[in-house]
C-alpha positions in Angstrom: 135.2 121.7 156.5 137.8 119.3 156.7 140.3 119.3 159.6 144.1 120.4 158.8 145.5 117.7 156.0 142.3 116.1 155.2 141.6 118.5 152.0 140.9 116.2 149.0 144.3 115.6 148.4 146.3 115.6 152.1 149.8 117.3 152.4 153.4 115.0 151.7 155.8 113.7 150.1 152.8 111.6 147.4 151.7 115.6 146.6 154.7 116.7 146.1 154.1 120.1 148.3 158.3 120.3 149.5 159.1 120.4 146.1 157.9 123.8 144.4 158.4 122.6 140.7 156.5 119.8 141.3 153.7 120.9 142.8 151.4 117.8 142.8 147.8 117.9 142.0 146.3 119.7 145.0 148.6 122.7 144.1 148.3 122.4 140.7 144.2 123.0 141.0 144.6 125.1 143.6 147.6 127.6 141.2 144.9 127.0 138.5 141.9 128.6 140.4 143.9 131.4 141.5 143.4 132.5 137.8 139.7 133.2 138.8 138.2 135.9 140.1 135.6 136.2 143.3 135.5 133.1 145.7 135.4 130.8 143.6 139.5 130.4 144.3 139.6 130.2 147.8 136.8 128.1 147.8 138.2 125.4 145.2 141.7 125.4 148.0 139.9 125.6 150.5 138.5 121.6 149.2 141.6 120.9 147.8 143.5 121.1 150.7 141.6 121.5 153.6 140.8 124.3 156.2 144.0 124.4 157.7 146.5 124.1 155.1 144.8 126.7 152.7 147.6 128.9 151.1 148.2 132.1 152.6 147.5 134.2 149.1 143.8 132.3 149.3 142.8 134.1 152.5 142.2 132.7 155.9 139.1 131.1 156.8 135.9 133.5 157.3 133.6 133.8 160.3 130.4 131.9 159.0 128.6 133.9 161.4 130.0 137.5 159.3 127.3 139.4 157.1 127.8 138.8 153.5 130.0 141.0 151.3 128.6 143.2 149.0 129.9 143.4 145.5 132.8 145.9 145.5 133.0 147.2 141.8 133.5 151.0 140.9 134.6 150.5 137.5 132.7 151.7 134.2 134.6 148.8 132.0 132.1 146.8 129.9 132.5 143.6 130.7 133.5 144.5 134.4 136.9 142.7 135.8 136.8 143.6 139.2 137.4 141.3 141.8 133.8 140.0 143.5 132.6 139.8 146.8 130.4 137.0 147.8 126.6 137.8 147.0 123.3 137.7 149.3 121.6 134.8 146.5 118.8 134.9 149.4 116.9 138.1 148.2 118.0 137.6 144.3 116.8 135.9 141.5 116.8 134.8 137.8 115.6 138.2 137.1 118.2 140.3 138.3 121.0 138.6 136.3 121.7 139.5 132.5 119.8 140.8 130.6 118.8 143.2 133.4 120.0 146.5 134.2 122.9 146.8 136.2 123.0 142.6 136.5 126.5 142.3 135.4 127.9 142.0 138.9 125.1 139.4 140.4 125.7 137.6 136.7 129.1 137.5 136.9 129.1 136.1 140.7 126.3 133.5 140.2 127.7 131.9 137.6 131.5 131.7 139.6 129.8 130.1 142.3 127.9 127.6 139.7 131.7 126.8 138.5 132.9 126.5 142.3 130.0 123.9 142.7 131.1 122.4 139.3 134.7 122.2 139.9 134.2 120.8 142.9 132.3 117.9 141.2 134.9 117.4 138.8 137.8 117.2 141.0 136.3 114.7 142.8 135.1 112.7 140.3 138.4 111.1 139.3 138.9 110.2 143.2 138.8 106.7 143.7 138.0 106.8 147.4 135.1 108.7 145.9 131.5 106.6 145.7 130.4 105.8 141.8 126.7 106.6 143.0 125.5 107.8 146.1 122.1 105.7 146.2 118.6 106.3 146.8 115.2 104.6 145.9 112.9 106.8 143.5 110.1 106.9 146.4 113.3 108.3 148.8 114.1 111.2 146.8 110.7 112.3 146.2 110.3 112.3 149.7 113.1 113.8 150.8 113.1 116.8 147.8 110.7 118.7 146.4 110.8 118.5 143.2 107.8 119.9 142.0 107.6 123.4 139.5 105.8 126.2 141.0 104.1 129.6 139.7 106.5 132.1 141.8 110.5 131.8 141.1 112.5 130.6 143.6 115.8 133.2 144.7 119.4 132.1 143.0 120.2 130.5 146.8 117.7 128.1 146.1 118.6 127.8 142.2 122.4 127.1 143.6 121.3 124.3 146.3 119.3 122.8 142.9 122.4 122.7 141.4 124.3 120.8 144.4 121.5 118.4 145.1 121.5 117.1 141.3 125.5 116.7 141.3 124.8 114.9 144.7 123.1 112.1 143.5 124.7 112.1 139.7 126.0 109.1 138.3 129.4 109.9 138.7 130.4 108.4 135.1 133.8 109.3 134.8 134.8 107.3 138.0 137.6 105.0 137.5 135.2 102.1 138.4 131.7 103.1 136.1 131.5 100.2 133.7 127.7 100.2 133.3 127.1 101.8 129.9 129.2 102.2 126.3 129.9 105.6 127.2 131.8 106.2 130.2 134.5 109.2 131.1 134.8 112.4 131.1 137.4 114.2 129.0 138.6 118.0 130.2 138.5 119.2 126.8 135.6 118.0 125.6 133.6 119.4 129.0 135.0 123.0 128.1 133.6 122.2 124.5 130.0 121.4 125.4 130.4 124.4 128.1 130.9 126.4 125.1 128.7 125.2 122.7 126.0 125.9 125.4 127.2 129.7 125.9 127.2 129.9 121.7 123.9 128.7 122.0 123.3 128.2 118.3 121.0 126.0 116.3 123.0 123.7 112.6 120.7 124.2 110.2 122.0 127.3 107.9 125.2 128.7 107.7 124.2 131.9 108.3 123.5 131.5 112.4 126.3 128.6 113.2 128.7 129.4 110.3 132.0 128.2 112.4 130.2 124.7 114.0 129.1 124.1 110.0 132.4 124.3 108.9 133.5 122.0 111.9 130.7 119.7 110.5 132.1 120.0 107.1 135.5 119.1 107.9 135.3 116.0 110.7 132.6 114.2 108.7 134.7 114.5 105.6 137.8 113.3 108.1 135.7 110.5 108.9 134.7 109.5 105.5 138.3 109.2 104.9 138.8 107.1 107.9 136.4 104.5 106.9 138.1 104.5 103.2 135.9 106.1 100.4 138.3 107.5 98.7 139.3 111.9 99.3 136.2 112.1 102.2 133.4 111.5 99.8 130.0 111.3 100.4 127.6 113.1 102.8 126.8 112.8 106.6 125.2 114.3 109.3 125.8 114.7 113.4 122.6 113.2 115.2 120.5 112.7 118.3 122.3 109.2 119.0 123.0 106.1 117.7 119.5 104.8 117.1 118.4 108.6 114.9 121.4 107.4 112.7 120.4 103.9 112.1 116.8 105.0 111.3 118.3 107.5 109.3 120.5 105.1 107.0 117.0 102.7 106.7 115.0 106.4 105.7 117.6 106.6 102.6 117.8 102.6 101.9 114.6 102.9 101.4 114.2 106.1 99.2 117.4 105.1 97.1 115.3 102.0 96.2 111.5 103.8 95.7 112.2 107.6 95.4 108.0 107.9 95.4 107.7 106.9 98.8 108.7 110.0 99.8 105.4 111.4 98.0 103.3 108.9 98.5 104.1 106.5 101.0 104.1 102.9 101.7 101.2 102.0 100.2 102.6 102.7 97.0 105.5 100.5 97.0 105.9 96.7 97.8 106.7 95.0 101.0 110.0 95.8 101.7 112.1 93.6 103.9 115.4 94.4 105.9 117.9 92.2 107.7 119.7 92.5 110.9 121.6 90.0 113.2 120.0 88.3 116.1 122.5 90.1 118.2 122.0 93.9 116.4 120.6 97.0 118.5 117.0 97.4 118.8 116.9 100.7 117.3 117.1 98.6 113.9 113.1 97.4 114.9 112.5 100.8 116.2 113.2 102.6 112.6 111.2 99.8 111.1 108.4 100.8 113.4 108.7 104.9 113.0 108.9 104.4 109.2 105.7 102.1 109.1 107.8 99.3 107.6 106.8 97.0 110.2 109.1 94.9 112.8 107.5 91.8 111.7 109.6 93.3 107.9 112.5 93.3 109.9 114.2 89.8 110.0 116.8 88.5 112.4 119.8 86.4 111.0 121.3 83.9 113.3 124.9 84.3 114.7 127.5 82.4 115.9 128.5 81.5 119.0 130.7 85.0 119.3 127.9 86.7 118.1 128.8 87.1 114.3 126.3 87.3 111.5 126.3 83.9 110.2 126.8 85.1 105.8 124.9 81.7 104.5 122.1 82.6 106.9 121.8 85.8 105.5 121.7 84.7 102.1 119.6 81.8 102.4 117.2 84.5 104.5 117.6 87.1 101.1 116.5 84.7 98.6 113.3 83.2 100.9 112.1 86.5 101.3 112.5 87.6 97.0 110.6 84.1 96.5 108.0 85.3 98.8 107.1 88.7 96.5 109.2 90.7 99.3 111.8 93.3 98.6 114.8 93.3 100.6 116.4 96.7 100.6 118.0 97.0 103.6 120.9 95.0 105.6 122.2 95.8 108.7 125.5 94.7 110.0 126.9 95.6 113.3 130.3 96.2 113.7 130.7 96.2 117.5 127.4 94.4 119.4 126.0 95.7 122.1 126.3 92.7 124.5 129.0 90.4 123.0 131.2 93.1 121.4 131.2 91.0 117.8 131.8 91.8 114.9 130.2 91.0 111.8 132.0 89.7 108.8 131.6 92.3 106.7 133.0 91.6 103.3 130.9 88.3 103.4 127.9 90.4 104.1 129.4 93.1 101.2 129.1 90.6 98.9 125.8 89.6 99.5 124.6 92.8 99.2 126.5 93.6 96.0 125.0 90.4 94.2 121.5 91.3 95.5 121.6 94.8 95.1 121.1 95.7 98.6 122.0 98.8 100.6 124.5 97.8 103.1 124.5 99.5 106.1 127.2 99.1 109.0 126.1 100.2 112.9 129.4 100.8 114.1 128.3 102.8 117.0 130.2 101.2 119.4 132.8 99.6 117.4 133.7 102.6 114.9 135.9 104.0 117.0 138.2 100.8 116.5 139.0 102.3 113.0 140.9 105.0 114.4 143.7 102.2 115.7 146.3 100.5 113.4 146.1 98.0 115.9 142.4 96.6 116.1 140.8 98.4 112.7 140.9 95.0 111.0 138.1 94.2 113.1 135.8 96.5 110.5 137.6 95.6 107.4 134.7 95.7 104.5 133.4 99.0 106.3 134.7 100.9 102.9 132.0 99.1 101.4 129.5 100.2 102.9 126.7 102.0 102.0 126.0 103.9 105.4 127.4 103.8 108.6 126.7 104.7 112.1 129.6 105.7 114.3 129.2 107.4 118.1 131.9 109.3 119.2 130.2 109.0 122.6 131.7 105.8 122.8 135.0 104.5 122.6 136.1 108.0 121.7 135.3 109.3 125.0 133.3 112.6 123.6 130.8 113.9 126.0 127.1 112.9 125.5 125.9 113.1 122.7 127.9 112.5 119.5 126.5 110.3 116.9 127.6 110.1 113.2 125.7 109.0 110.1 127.7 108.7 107.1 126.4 108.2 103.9 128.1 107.1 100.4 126.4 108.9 98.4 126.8 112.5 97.9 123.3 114.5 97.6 121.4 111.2 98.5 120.2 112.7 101.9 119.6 115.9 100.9 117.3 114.6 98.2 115.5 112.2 100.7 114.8 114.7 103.6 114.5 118.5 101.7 111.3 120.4 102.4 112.2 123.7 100.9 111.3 125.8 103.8 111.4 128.9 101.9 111.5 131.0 105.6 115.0 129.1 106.5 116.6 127.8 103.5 116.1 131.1 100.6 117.8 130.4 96.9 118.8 133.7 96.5 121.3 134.0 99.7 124.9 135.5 99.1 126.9 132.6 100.2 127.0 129.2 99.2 124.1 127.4 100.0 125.7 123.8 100.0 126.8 125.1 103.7 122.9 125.2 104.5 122.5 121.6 105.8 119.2 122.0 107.9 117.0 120.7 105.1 119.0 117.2 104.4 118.2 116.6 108.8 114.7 115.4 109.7 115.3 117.9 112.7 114.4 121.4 112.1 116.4 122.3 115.2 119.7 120.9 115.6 122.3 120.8 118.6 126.2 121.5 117.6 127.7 118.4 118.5 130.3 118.6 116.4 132.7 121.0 118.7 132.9 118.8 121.5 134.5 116.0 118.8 136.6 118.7 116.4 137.9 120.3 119.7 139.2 117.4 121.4 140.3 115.5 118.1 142.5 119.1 117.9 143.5 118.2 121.2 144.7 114.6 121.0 145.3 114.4 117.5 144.2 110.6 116.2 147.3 109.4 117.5 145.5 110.5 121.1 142.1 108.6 120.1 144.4 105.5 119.1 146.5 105.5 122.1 143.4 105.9 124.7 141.5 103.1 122.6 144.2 100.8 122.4 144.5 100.8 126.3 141.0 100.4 126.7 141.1 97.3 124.8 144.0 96.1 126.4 142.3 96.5 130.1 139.3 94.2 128.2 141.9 91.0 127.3 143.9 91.7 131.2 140.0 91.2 132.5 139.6 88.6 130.3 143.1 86.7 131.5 142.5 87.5 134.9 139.4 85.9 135.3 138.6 83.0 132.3 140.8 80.4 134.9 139.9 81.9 138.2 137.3 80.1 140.4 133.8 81.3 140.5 134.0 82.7 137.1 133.0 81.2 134.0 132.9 83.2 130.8 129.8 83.3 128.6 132.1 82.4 125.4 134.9 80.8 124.6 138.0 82.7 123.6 139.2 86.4 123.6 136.8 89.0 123.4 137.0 91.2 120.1 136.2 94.5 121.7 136.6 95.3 125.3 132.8 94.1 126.5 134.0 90.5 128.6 130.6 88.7 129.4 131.1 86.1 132.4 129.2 84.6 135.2 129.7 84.8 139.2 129.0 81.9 140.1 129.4 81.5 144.3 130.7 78.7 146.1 126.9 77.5 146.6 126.6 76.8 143.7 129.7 75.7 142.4 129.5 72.2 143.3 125.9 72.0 141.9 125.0 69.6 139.2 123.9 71.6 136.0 120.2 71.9 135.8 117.3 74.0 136.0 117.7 74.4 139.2 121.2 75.3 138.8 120.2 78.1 136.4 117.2 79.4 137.8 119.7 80.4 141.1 122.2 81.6 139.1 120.3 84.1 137.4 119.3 85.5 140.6 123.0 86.1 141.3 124.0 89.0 138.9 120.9 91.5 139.8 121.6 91.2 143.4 125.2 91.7 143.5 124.7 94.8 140.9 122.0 95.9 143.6 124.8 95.7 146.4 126.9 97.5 144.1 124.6 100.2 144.0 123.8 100.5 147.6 127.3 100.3 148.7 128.4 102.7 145.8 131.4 101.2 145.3 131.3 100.2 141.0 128.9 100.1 138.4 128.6 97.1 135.7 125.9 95.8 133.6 124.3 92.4 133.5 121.7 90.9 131.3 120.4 87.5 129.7 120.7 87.0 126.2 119.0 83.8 124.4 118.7 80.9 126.4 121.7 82.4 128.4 120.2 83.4 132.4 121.9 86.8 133.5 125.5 87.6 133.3 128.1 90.2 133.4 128.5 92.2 130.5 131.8 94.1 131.3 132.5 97.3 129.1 135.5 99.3 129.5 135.4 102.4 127.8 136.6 105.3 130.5 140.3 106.5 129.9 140.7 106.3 133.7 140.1 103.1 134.1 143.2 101.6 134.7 144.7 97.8 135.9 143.8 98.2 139.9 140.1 99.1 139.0 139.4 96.1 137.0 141.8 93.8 139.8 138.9 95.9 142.5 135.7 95.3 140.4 136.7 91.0 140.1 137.7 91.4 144.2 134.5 93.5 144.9 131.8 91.2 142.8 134.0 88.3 144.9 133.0 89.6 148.2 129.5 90.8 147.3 128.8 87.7 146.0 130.3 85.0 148.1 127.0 84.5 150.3 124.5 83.9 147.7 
């Protein structure tokens, strides 16, 4: 353990430990653990602040060498409150903890020590001086663990070394500095949400088993419909498996507003159907072509401009070539929010397009949607209200845990009508509640995760006033990357101008080659510069950030910044750290 003032946060005047009503954040934790019972508090200090400087009421530091403590409980209280000794995991297992006789005690003990290892995990996971990724080849960890399922269990000492080996070499994604993916961060109130969600342990499809996570359901997609503008909530929607199962989702019910039959009788009874997407859209759009057999060659790409917006005439021009050809177009998908570029398409161009072809309009504001919970930036989406469908992941700028995808629909009873099977065994007409509140039948899942708490719990929490404020700053850290580095040498920015949403995409371009006259020479190095310094990234551990090509564009930085830690040193570290990774290439 850590020698005296080396705990995770060291003693001073920074932690505030002379002054006892401000007890700074070591103390804080360390005051909030003493709320648990068993180890798991003198454990959490003992991190907190090191061996030496644990507080007196925690204990003092044990003899590693004394025998474990038995459990020490003599009480007949159902569930038992007594304080815990530590348990001999070596000769238990799975078997002896709930539902087994008498397994309230070894239950009640594993499960503090799997919050100690948690806890632990978390407290360091906002810790700057704290790796992003502690990184290993695929060939190294195989080696170096087993991994492998056997026949015979293994005891709950090994189950709890599982548990600290996979938080070992976990992405720590709510580090200040992890910019790699659309979803970053890690919000306290959402984490107790999906903890209990997991202890609830229920499935969404009838009322009857999930009655209070329907009702959440009910409620935030309704919240949401009012957000985007049809007028009281109206409409219909559903929480899904991501981003992509709500896109294919919106093409399912394009396509069975237009040809109800194909829901009997499939493609081959109705015409080529054709749907449109930008050049820059989410593959998922081709991927629901695919499932639903209408084909990716069905799915046409309209060009964008050089931000990455649907060009409207395009999109027109592309409507009418494909009616001359026999083809029905019944589908268009605009994107408010691209993946790489962060654009936004014009949307009341494209609304009006649809509305003179009689086209279902679909938005995929997965990543953008959560712009329309600022006053600041929700002009970005305006023409959403028009929309047919729309996608919108929570996941995402809103900071909800993994996963939390919306699709909202229009049309009232439209999904319902689409996607009902009338499983008789789930979904009986004769029930003696309302069976509008039965929403399994309108999913294509049978079985359905309750992500709606984590969402309904933290919008509780923050209010939308919360979601605006920690969105607004995450698009403000965008525009100070942005300023920082669109003059600076060695960088030059993919696009001209300010980024619409917080993705900036720029090249690194190292003094070797800066001099270099621009060829295909030029660019063949260049793109080799991006995927090593993301690889010394990794290895070092320090910051993660994405990079890609796109078009006739070779590899560069697509920065995302969408982790409510992040703040104004961690962007000036990841332009000084890509800087000294870089400068020898």
């Amino acid at each position: 353990m850590a020698a005296p003032g080396s705990g995770f946060w060291s003693f001073g005047s920074e932690d505030g430990s002379g002054d006892p009503d401000n007890p700074g954040p070591a103390r804080a934790w360390c005051q909030a653990a003493q709320k648990f019972t068993g180890g798991i508090s003198t454990k959490l200090c003992a991190l907190l602040y090191g061996d030496g400087e644990k507080p007196m009421e925690t204990g003092g530091k044990e003899d590693p060498s004394a025998p474990p403590r038995k459990p020490t409980c003599a009480c007949n209280k159902k569930p038992c409150g007594c304080q815990k000794g530590d348990m001999n995991y070596a000769f238990l297992h799975s078997s002896d903890l709930l539902p087994a006789a008498d397994g309230e005690v070894a239950t009640l003990s594993f499960l503090q020590d799997v919050m100690d290892i948690l806890l632990q995990y978390l407290v360091t996971n906002f810790d700057r001086s704290n790796k992003v990724i502690d990184f290993h080849y695929p060939n190294e960890l195989l080696q170096d663990y087993n991994w492998e399922l056997a026949d015979q269990p293994q005891t709950l000492e090994e189950i709890l070394l599982n548990c600290r080996t996979a938080l070992k070499y976990a992405i720590k994604t709510g580090h200040p500095r992890y910019f790699n993916q659309l979803s970053t961060g890690l919000d306290m109130v959402g984490l107790a949400a999906d903890w209990l969600t997991s202890t609830a342990n229920t499935n969404m499809f009838t009322y009857e088993i999930a009655p209070v996570f329907v009702l959440m359901e009910y409620v935030t997609l309704r919240k949401m419909r009012e957000i985007i503008g049809w007028p009281g909530g109206a409409g219909d929607g559903i929480f899904s498996p991501g981003g992509a199962i709500s896109n294919m989702y919106a093409m399912l019910i394009a396509r069975f507003k237009m040809f109800p039959e194909v829901k009997e009788k499939g493609m081959a009874a109705i015409p080529r159907l054709v749907a449109f997407t930008s050049e820059h859209s989410h593959f998922s759009v081709k991927k629901g072509a695919a499932a639903l057999g209408i084909g990716t060659d069905s799915v046409v790409l309209i060009r964008c401009d050089e931000r990455g917006k649907m060009i409207p005439s395009d999109l027109e021009r592309r409507v009418v070539e494909a009616k001359q050809k026999g083809f029905v177009p019944f589908l268009v998908s605009a994107t408010a929010g691209t993946t790489v570029y962060g654009a936004f398409d014009p949307l009341i161009a494209i609304a009006d397009i649809c509305k003179k072809y009689k086209i279902w309009m679909h938005v995929d504001g997965a990543w953008g949607g959560g712009l329309l919970m600022s006053r600041k930036h929700k002009w970005k989406l305006n023409g959403i209200e028009r929309a047919n469908s729309v996608t919108w992941n929570p996941h995402k700028m809103m900071g909800v845990p993994l996963q939390c995808s919306a699709l909202l629909v229009r049309e009232e009873g439209i999904m319902q009508s689409c996607n009902q099977m009338h499983a008789s065994y789930l979904f009986q007409q004769d029930k003696h509640y309302d069976l509008s509140y039965d929403t399994g039948d309108k999913a294509l899942q049978c079985g359905r995760h309750v992500d709606v708490f984590k969402l309904w719990l933290m919008w509780r929490a923050k209010g939308t006033t919360g979601f605006e404020a920690q969105i607004d700053k995450c698009l403000e850290l965008g525009e100070y990357l942005y300023n920082k580095i669109k003059n600076r040498e060695g960088f030059e920015m993919v696009f001209d101008g300010k980024p619409q949403h917080t993705n900036v995409c720029f090249w690194y371009v190292p003094p070797s080659l800066r001099n270099m006259e621009d060829n295909e020479e030029r660019l063949n190095r260049l793109s080799k510069v991006a995927p090593v310094i993301k690889a010394r990234m990794m290895e070092y551990g320090t910051t993660m950030v994405s990079y890609q090509p796109l078009g006739d564009k070779v590899n560069f930085f697509r920065m995302v910044i969408s982790n409510p830690a992040a703040a104004h040193q961690d962007i000036d570290f990841l332009i000084e750290e890509i800087e000294r990774l870089g400068q020898d290439l």
